[in-house]
N, C-alpha and C positions, 0 to 999 in steps of 0.2 A: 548602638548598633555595631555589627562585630562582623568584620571583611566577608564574612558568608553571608551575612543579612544582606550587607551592602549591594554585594553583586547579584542575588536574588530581586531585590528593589529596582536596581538598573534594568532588570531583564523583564522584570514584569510591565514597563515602562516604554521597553525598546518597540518601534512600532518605526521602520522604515518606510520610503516611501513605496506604495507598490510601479510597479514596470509594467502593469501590464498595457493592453494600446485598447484604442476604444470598441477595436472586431475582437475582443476576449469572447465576450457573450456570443454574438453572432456565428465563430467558430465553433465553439461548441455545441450550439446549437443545430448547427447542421452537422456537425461531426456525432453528437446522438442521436439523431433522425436518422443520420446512414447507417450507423451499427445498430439500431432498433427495426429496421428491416431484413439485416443482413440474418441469415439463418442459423441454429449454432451447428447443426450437422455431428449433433452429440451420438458419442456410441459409450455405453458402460456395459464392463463386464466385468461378471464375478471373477475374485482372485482369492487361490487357498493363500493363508498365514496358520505361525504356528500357533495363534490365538483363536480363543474357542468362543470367545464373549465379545466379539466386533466383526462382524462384517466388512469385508474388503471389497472394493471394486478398480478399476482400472478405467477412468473415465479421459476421453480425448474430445474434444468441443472446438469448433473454430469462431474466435475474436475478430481480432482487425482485419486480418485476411484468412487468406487457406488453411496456414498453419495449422496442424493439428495438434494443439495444445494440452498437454497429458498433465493429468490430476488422479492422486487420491478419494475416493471418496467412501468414508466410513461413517457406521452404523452402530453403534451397542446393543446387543443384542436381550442386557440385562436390564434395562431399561422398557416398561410396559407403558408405551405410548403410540401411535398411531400419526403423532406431530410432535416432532422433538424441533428442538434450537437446534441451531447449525450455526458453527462458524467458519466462516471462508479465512484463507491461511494463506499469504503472501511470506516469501522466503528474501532473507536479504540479499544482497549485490554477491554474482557468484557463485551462487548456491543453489538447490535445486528441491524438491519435495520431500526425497528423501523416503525412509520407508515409513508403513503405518506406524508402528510403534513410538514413532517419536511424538503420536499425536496422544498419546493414551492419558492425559490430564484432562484435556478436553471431553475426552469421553467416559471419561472418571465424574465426571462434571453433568454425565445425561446429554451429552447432546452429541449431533452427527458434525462430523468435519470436511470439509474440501479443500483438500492442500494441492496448490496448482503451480503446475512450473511458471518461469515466466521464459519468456522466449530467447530461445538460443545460447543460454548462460549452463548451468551445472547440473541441471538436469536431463530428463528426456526427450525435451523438446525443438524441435531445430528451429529456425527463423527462415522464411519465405519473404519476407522486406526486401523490395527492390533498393540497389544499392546505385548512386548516380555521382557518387563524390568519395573521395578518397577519405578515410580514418585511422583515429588513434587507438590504439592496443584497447582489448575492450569493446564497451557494443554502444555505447551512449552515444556516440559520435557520427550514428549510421544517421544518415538522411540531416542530421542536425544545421544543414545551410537552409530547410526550409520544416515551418512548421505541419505544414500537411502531409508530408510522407518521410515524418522524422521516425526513429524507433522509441521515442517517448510516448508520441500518441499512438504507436503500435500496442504498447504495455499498457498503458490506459485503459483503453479499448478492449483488452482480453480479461485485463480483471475486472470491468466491466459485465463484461459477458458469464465472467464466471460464475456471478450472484446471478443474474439471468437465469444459469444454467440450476441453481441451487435452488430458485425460485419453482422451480417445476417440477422439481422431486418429491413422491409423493409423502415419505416420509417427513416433509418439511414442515415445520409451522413459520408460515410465510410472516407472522407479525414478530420472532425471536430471530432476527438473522444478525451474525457479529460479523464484522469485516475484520481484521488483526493481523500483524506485523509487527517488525521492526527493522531499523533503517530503510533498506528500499523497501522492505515489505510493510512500514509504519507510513513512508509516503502513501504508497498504493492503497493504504487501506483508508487513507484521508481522502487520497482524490477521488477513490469510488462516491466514499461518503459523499463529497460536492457532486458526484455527476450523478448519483441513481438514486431514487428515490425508494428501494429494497429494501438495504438494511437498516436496524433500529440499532445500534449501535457501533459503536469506531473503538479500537485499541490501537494507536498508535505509537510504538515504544519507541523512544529514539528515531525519529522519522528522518528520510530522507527527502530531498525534492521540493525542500524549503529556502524561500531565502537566496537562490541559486546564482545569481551574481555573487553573493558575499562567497557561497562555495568557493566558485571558481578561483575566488581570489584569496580563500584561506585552508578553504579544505583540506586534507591528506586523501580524502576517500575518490569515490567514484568521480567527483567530478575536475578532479587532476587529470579527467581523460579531455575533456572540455574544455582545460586550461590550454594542453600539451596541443590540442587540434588549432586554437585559436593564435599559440605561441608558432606554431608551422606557417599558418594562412590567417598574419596577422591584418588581412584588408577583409577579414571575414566578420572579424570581432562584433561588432554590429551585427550580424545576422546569426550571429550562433546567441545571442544576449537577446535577441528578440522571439527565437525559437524557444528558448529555456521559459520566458517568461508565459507563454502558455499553459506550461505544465506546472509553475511554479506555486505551491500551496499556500504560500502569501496572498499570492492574488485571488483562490481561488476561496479561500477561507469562510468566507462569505456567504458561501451556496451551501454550507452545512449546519443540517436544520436536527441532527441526533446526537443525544449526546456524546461525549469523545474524550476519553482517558489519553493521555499523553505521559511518558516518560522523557528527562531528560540529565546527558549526565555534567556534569558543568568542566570536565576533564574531557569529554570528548574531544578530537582534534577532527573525525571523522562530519559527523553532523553535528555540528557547531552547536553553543546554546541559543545565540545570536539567530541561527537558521532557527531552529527550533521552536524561538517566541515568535520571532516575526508572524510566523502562522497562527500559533496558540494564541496571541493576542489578540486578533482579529476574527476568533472563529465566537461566535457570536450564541451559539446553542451552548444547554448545559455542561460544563466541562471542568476536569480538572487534570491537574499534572505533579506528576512527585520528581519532586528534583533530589539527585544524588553528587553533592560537592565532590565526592571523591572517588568517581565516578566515571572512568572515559566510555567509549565506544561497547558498550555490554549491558546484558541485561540480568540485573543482579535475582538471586531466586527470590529475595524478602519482596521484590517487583512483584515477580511471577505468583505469590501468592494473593498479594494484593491486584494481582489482574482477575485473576480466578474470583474471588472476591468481590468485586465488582462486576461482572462479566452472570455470577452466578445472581445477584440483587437485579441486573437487570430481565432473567429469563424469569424468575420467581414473578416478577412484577413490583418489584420494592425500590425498584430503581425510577427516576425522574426521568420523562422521555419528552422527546422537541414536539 
């Protein structure tokens, strides 16, 4: 066995203890009950582009709270169907929707897309989250001394709602819905997967929002913002480790019943490999994952083909489903 094997062995093995406390379910629970009442107050409208062969819209919906939540939502035109797949499109840490054209593989692919900001980062969307405690550079750290009105379960809750919102469009075929990311848009697209029972499959490249202690304590990425709040208001530490574990994909791994493609890169310093199985080991429906040794924080195109690839097996129907 040859130092790549080895540490592929180690990782396929790695299975930490989960954090979370025994009201995991119970919060949840009521925290989808609340956002399955809450209304989405969707508005879409056509937008010209200089492409002739997809349909553009300008869609804004509200999630956890008021927030008006701003999304892409495209159509191919060259496609003759009346129910296309759709994939919902989580952006990573920072970043924002972007314009339509960067969706055009997906719709190269036949299906409609919904690429959605996430709130208050690099996009068009601003954040409404009451703020009750002081934070670190960054947004992760808003509300983070409690789980109920932290900005994790803010972002939950909207892409949440996003598939919701995807779910009612008519051009949709409600049994082909993809959720998809990478890093924080690979977490998002996990923890939809455990919280809604919509989409029929998960692409989560590089995921974020695993593993989240070990973060804190290794990461370079977002949750250095988590470290730096805890390293201020070190009598917090406890309560920010107990908020995390909430949202944490380890724990929630469990509640995901579709299957779930995973990327990861074993050079990443961003989301860890260590973050990365902790989840993928315990996600218990059909699954796999392509590991990239030499590999940090990125998602290589030989991926992106083999996502499309799989992505296109499962809308065909050739694909294994939970």
């Amino acid at each position: 066995m040859n130092a790549i094997e080895k540490r592929i062995a180690e990782l396929e093995r790695y299975m930490p203890d989960l954090t979370g406390g025994d009201d995991l379910e119970p919060f949840w629970h009521r925290t989808l009950q609340a956002a399955e009442r809450k209304a989405l107050r969707a508005e879409r409208k056509r937008e010209e582009t200089p492409f002739p062969y997809a349909d553009a819209y300008r869609v804004t919906y509200e999630g956890y709270d008021d927030t008006p939540i701003h999304g892409w939502y495209l159509v191919p035109k060259f496609v003759r169907s009346e129910s296309l797949p759709c994939v919902v499109s989580f952006h990573g840490y920072s970043g924002g929707k972007g314009y339509p054209e960067e969706y055009a593989a997906w719709l190269l692919l036949g299906m409609a897309v919904f690429a959605v900001d996430i709130r208050g980062q690099g996009g068009e969307t601003g954040n409404r989250l009451d703020q009750g405690y002081g934070m670190e550079k960054g947004w992760i750290t808003q509300g983070i001394l409690d789980h109920e009105t932290c900005y994790y379960k803010a972002i939950a809750i909207d892409a949440v709602k996003a598939v919701d919102w995807v779910w009612e469009q008519p051009e949709v075929d409600r049994n082909n819905i993809v959720v998809h990311g990478a890093s924080q848009g690979g977490g998002l697209a996990l923890i939809v997967s455990a919280l809604s029972s919509k989409p029929g499959l998960a692409v989560a490249n590089i995921p974020n929002m695993c593993h989240m202690d070990f973060g804190m304590l290794n990461s370079t990425g977002s949750l250095t913002e988590a470290a730096a709040f805890a390293e201020r208001f070190p009598e917090h530490l406890d309560r920010v480790l107990k908020t995390l574990s909430y949202f944490d994909m380890m724990n929630l791994a469990h509640r995901i019943r579709i299957p779930v493609m995973v990327s990861v890169g074993l050079k990443d310093t961003v989301c860890l490999p260590e973050t990365v199985y902790a989840a993928y080991n315990r996600i218990a429906s059909p699954k796999s994952i392509h590991v990239y040794p030499f590999t940090g924080h990125t998602v290589v195109r030989y991926h992106n083909r083999k996502m499309y690839e799989f992505v296109k097996r499962f809308i065909t129907g050739n694909e294994e489903r939970g």
